[in-house]
Each structure stands twice: as C-alpha cells, then as structure tokens.
C-alpha positions in Angstrom: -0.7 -74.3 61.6 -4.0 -75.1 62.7 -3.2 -77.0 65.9 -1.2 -73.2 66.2 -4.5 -71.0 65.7 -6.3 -73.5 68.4 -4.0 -73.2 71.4 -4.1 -69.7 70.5 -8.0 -69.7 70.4 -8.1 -71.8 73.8 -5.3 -69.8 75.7 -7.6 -66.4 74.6 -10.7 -67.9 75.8 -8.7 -69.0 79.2 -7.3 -65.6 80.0 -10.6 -64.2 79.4 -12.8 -66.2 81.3 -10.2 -65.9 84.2 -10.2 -62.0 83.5 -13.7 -62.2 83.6 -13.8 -64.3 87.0 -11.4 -61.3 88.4 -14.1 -58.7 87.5 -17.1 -60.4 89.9 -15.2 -59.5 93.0 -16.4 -56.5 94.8 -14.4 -54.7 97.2 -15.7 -53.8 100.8 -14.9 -51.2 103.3 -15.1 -51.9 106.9 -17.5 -49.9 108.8 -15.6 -48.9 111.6 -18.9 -48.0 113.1 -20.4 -51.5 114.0 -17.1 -53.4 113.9 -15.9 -54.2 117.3 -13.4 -56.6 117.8 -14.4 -58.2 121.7 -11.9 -60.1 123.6 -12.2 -62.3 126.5 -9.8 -63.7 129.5 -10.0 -65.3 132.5 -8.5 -63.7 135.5 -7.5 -65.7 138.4 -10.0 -68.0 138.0 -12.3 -65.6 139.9 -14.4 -64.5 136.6 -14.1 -63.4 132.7 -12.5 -59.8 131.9 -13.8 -58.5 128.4 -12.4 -55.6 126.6 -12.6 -54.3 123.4 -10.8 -52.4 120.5 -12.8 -49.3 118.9 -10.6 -48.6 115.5 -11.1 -51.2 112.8 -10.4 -50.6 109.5 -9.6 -52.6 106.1 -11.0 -53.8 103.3 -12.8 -57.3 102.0 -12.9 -59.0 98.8 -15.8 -61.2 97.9 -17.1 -62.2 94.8 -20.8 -63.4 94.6 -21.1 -65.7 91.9 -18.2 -67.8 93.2 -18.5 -67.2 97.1 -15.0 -66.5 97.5 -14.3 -64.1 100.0 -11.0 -62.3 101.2 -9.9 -59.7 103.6 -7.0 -57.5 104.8 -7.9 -56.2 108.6 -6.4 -53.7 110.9 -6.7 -52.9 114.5 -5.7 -49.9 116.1 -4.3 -51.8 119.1 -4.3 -48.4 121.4 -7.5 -48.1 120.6 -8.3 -50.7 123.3 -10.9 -50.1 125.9 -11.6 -51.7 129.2 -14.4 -49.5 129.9 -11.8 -48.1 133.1 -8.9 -45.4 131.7 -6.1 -46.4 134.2 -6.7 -50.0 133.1 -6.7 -49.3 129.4 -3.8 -47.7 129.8 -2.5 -50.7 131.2 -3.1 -53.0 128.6 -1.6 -50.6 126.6 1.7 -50.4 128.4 4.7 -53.1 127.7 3.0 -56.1 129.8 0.4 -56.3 127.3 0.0 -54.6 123.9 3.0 -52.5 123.8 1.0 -50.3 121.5 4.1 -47.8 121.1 6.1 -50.7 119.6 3.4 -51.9 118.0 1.1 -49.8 117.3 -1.4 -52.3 114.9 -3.0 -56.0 115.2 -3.4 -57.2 111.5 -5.4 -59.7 110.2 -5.2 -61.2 106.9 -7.3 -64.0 105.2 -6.4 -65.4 101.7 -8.7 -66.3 98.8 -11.0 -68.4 100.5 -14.2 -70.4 99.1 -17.3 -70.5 101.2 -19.8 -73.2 101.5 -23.2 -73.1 100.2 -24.1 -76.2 102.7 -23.2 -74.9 105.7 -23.9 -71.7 107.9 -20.3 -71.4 109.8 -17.4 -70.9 107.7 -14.0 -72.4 109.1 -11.9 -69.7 107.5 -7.9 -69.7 108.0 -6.3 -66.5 108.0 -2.7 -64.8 109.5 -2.8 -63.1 112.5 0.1 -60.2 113.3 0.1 -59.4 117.3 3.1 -57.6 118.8 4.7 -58.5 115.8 4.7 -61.8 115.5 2.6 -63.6 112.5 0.9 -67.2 113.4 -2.5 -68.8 111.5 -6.0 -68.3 113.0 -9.0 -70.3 111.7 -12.0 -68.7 112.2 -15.5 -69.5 112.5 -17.7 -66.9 110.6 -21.1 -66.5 109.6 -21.6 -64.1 106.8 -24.3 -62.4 105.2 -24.1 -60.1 102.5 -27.1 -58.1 100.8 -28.7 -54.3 100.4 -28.8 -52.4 103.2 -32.4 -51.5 104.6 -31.1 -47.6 105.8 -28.7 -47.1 102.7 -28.8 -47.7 99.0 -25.9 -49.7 99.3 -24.7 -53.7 99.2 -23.1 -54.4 102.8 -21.8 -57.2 103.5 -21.9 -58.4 107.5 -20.1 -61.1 109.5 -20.1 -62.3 113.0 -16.2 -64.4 114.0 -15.3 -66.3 116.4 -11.6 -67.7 117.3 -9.4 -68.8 120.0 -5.9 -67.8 120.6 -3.2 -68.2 122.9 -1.6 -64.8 123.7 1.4 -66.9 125.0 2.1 -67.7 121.2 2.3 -64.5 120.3 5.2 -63.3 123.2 2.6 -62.2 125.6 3.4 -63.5 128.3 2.8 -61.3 131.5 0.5 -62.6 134.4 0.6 -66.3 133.4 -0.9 -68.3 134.2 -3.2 -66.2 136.9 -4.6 -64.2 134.2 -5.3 -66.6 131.4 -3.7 -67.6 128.2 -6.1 -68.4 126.1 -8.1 -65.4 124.6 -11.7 -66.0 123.2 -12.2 -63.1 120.4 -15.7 -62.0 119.4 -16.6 -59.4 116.6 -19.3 -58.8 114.9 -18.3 -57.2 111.4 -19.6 -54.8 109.1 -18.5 -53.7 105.7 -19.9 -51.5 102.7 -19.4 -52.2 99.0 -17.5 -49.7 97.3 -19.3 -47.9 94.7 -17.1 -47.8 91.7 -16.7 -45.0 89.3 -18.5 -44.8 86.0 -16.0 -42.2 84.6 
C-alpha cells in the first residue's frame, strides 16, 4: 500500500513539473515588418541575382529558462520580388515558383535546444517548396529581450542555409542559372501578450 501511495506521489510530482516546464514557453508572432526572407543564385556565371519574398508570417515557441525554441513559418511565395515586375512575374510563373499551384513555402522547426556556449545555432527544421518536404539545417543567431520602441519582449534572429532548388523539382535553367540557393533572413518576432481574464 505504501509502495502504492509513492508511485502515486512521484508520478504527480512528474506530471507537474512537466506541466510546469510546458508553461515557460512563450509564443511569438512574426513581424512581418522586418522579416524578409533574401535569396541568392548565380546566373550564368556572369554574377549573383538576389530576390526576396515580402509576406512572412507564423509563430515561434521559445521557452527561456530552458532555451528551447520552435517555430512554424510561412511564405507567401507570390509575394516574391525581384525589384523588376515582369521578372517577378516570372519567377512566379510554372518555371519557378508556380505560385498558383503552390501558393506557400513552409518552414517548420521542431523542439530544438539551444546552446548557451555558442553564438550560431545549427538548427534542423522541414522545408515545404512546390510541395515537396526535405530537412534544412540552419545556422541562426538569436537574440531575444525587451524591445527599446515598444513595451514588449521580441525575440530576433538572423538564418542562414543552403539549398538545392533541384531537390525540391525546380529544375528550369539548369545548370546556367544555378542550383544551389543561398537564403538570408533576418527575423523578427513579438511575444504574445496573454490574457489575464
């Protein structure tokens, strides 16, 4: 009976220190204002194209006291610009994003534990491009804190990955207009404010 009443007593203090655990982790919006997803590409050898995508939105998990971070992004793949119309509207077209097929890019990083030691985070995460789903790492630097304008806790990150768009069944202009694809974006979220009520 008594060895009874201590699992119970040890299973209740489990489930409510992971309960507890649960409740650290904050949720983030993405501030679609100073999140910018920048891509790169060689073309023809001759120099590096950049482009970029203006509509980001999604949410991040991160929980202080542990450092664990997660995240669920989306890009508004028509939302591409090339800084020309008749070339965005290019790269929105079937050779490229196919944006009326598939309309959104999707990003999605599982529970992930970040290191107190170092400054660049190697984070794996799932990328979804014209529908097909293969794993990106990362490299992200993150810094999260009170926001000097608002009386909010923002969270900020800067990434960095690599991908091949050949992987993901884009495959038009290979290999004059290069394969691999160098993504830059800074990222910017605010903490959601929960309700007292």
């Amino acid at each position: 009976m008594k060895k009874s009443m201590l699992f119970r007593l040890l299973f209740q203090v489990t489930l409510a220190l992971v309960l507890t655990s649960a409740a650290h982790a904050a949720t983030y919006t993405v501030d679609s204002r100073h999140t910018f997803p920048v891509f790169e590409v060689e073309h023809f050898t001759f120099s590096i194209q950049r482009g970029r995508f203006n509509k980001t939105a999604g949410t991040i998990e991160y929980d202080a006291a542990s450092r664990k971070v997660s995240a669920a992004i989306t890009i508004d793949a028509a939302s591409i610009d090339m800084g020309l119309d008749e070339w965005s509207k290019h790269m929105r077209g079937e050779n490229f994003l196919n944006t009326r097929k598939f309309p959104t890019i999707h990003f999605v990083i599982p529970e992930f534990q970040l290191s107190d030691i170092v400054k660049v985070n190697f984070i794996p995460g799932d990328l979804t491009l014209l529908g097909v789903t293969k794993p990106v790492t990362l490299a992200v630097q993150i810094s999260c804190g009170k926001h000097p304008m608002l009386p909010r806790e923002v969270c900020g990150a800067n990434i960095e990955t690599t991908i091949k768009r050949s992987d993901f069944g884009m495959n038009y202009g290979l290999p004059g207009i290069g394969d691999e694809v160098n993504i830059i974006a800074p990222v910017e979220a605010i903490k959601v404010v929960e309700d007292s009520h």
